[in-house]
C-alpha distance (Angstrom), angle and dihedral (degrees) to the residues before:
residue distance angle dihedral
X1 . . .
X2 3.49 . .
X3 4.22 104.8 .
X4 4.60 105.2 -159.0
X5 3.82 109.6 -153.9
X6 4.06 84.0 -163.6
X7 3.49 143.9 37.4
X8 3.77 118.8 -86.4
X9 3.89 86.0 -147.0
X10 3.83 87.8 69.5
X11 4.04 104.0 64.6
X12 3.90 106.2 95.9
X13 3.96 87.4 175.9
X14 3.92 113.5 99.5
X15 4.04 95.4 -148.9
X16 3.68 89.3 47.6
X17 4.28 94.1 52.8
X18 4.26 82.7 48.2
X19 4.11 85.3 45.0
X20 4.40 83.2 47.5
X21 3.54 93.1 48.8
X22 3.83 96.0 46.4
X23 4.02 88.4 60.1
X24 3.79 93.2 59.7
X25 3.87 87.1 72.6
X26 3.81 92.0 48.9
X27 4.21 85.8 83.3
X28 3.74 95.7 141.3
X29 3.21 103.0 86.2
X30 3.70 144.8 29.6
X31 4.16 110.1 -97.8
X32 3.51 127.4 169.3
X33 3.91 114.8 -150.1
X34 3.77 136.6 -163.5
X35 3.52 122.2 -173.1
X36 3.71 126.0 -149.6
X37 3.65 104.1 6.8
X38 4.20 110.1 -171.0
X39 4.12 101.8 -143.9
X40 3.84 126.9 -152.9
X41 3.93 110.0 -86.0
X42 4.55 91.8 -160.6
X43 4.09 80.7 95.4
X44 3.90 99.3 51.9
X45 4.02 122.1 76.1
X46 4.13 97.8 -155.5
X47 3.80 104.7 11.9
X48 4.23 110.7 86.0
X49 3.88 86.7 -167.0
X50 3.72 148.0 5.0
X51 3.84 147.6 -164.4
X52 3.61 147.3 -153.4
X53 3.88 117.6 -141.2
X54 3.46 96.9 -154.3
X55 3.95 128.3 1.3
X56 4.27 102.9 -163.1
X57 3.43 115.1 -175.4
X58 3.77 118.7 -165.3
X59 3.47 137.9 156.2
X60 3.60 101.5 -85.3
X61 3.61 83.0 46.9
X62 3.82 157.7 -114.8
X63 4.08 116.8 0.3
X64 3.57 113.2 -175.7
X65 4.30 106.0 -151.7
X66 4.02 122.8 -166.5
X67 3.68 113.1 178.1
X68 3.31 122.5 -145.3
């Protein structure tokens, strides 16, 4: 059972809606997801900020997903 922390109507980003979709399938299990996740930028010399795509937390877990 596949557990969204966000509304699918929110991701503007093609790769990421074909990334979405893909999770639907993953119905095995129970996986929490959160979509677009902004990340601390005090760790990074250039970058000013950072996100995640998709944060999915199972029970073997953390996976950390950026879609191309």
């Amino acid at each position: 059972m596949i557990k969204r922390l966000y509304s699918s109507w929110h991701i503007a980003d093609q790769g990421e809606r074909s990334a979405d979709k893909l999770f639907t399938s993953l119905d095995d299990e129970i996986f929490y997801i959160i979509h677009h996740l902004r990340i601390s930028s005090d760790y990074h010399k250039t970058q000013l900020a950072g996100e995640i795509d998709f944060l999915v937390f199972t029970r073997l877990g953390l996976m950390v997903i950026e879609v191309k």
